[in-house]
N, C-alpha and C positions, 0 to 999 in steps of 0.2 A: 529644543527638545520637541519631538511630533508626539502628538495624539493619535491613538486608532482611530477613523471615520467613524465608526459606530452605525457600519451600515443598517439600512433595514432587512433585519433576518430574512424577510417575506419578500420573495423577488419578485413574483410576482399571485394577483389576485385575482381569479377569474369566478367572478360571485361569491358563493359561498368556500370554495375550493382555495386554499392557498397554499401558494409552491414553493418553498424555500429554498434559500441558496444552498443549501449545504446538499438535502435533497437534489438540486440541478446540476449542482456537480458532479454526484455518483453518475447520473446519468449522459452527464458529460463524458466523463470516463469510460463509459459502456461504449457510449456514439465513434470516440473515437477508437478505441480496440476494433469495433466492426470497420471502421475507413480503414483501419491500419492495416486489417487483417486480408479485406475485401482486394484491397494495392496488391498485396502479397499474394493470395488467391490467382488475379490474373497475369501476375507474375511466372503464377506453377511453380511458387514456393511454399504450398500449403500443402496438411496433409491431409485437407476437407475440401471441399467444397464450400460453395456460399451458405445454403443451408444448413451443410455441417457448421460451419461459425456461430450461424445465429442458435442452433442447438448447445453450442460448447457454451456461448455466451450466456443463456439460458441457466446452464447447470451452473456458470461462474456466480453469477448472481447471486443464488441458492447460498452458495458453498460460503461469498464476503459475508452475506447477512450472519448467517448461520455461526458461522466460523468466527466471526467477528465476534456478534455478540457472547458466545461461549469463551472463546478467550479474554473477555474483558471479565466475564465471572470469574472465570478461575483462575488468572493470571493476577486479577489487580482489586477482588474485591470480593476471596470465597467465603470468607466469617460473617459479609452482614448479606451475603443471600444465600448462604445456608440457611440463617437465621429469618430472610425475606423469601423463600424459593417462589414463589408465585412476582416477583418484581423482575425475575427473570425475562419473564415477556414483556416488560414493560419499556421494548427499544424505543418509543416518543420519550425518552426520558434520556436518552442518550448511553452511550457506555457502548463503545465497537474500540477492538483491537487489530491490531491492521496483521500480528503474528497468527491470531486468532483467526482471522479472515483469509491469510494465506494457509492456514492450515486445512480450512475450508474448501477453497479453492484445489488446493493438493488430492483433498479426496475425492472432488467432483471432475477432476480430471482423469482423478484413477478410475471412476465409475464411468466415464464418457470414452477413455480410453479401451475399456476391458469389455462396451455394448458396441464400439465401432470397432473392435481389431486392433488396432492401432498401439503401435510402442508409444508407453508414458515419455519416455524420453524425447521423442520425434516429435508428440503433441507440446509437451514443454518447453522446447526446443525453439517449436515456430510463435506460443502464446508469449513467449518470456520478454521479447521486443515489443512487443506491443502493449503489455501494461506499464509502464511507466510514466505515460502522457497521463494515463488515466491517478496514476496516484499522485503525478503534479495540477489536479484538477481538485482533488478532495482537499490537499493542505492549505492550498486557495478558501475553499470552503471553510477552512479550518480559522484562517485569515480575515474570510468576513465574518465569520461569527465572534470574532473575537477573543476565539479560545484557546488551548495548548497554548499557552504566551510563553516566553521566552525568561532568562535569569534576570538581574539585573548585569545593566550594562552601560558604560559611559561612550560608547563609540555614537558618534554623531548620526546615526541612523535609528538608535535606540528608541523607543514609544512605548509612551506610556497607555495602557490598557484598563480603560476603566471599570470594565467585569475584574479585576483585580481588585481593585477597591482599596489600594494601596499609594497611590502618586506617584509610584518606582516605575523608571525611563527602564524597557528590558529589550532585549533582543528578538525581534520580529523572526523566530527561529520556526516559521510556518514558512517563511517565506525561504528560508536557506532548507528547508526539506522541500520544496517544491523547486526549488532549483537545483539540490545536488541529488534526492531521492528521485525528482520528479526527471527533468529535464537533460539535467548533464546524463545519467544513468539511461536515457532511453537512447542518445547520439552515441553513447560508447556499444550499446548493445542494436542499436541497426547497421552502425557501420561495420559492426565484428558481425554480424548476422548475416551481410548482403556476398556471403563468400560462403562457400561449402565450409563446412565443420563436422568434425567427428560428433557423433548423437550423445548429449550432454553438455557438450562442451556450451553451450549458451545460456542451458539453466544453471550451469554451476557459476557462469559470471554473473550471471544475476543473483542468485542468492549472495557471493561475496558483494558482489558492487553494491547491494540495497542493506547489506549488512553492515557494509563499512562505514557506507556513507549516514546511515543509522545513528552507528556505533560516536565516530565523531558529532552530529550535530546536538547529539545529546546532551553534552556540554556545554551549552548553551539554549538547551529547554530546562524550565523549572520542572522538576519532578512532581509527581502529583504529590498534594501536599498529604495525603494518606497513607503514602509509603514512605516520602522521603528518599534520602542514598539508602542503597543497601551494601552489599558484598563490597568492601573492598573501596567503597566511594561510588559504588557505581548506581546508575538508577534503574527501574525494571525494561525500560525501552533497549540497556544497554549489556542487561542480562541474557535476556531475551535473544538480543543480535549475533551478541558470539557465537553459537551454535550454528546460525543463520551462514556466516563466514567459514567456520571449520565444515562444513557439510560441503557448504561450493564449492569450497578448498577439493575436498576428497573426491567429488564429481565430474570435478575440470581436469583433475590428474587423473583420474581414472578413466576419463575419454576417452584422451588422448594414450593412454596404454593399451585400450581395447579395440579391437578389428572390426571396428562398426562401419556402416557405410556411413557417407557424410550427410548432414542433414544439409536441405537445400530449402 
């Protein structure tokens, strides 16, 4: 049976200033969108320039934080900050949803989209490949802190998680979203990206692919233990995601029915 490391949160300590993993990761994620994007840029598969990226990247920012924490208020926790509303700001405290964060995201690209000209579709088109390294960098984060732990589980890789406080071997289910959210989902959407496609066609596989593979790993994450299953057996991460799916759905079929030119 393995143990979580138990790393040290605090990666690193530069006097008074300290930088934590989970912290290094977000900005891992950032770092890598701007390589990803910057490759693509001088490709002439963008529909910015370098500084336009680093402005797009700029609004993204905004949009996770923002978007994040709002969806984790209202999606998974609106009874005790109605009743807290001022803990709202209190993100050193933790509480970001990643639905919430793409929702974010969605409208700081409509806003970035609609000050540059630019079709929402053609900008989501070329950001949609390139977030996924970054969201296999936060579950990482997620990893070393020890948190979002997994159900119980008997399969020989199972670890027990001692912020659990329970001795139960579970399913290191950080690590299977950083590999099927993070990693498999960014090689399906470069290599379907590095071809013209009709405008849509690649945010729509990305909302199925990050919905599905969602949808599944959820099954093996413990629900937060303040909701429980809901609907049907299901948990809010899996509520949540069908929408995510049925929306791609509609997007991807719709692409390709419409005379758009191809995104490149």
């Amino acid at each position: 049976m393995l143990v979580h490391p138990q790393f040290n949160p605090i990666a690193l300590q530069l006097g008074p200033i300290s930088v934590h993993w989970y912290g290094l990761m977000y900005l891992t994620g950032f770092a890598l969108v701007w390589l990803l994007g910057t490759a693509r840029i001088r490709k002439g598969l963008a529909p910015v320039n370098r500084q336009g990226l680093e402005d797009l990247i700029f609004y993204c920012v905004a949009g996770v934080i923002l978007g994040g924490r709002l969806g984790y208020v209202l999606f998974y926790k609106p009874a005790y900050y109605l009743q807290h509303p001022l803990e709202v700001l209190y993100v050193w405290q933790g509480g970001m949803a990643f639905h919430g964060g793409l929702l974010g995201v969605l409208a700081a690209m409509a806003l970035f989209a609609y000050k540059r000209k630019i079709s929402f579709f053609t900008l989501s088109d070329f950001l949609a490949p390139l977030v996924p390294l970054g969201l296999a960098a936060g579950r990482l984060g997620n990893f070393i802190n020890g948190e979002l732990w997994g159900r119980a589980s008997s399969m020989p890789w199972a670890m027990v998680f001692p912020q659990a406080q329970d001795g139960i071997a579970r399913h290191p289910s950080q690590l299977y979203q950083m590999a099927l959210e993070g990693i498999l989902l960014f090689i399906i959407l470069w290599i379907y990206s590095s071809k013209p496609r009709a405008t849509g066609k690649i945010s729509g596989l990305f909302l199925m692919g990050y919905g599905f593979f969602r949808f599944i790993v959820e099954y093996t994450r413990e629900p937060d233990s303040f909701l429980g299953l809901l609907t049907a057996g299901l948990s809010m991460g899996q509520l949540l995601s069908l929408p995510m799916v049925l929306v791609g759905l509609f997007i991807f079929l719709r692409a390709g029915k419409q005379n758009h030119s191809p995104t490149h």
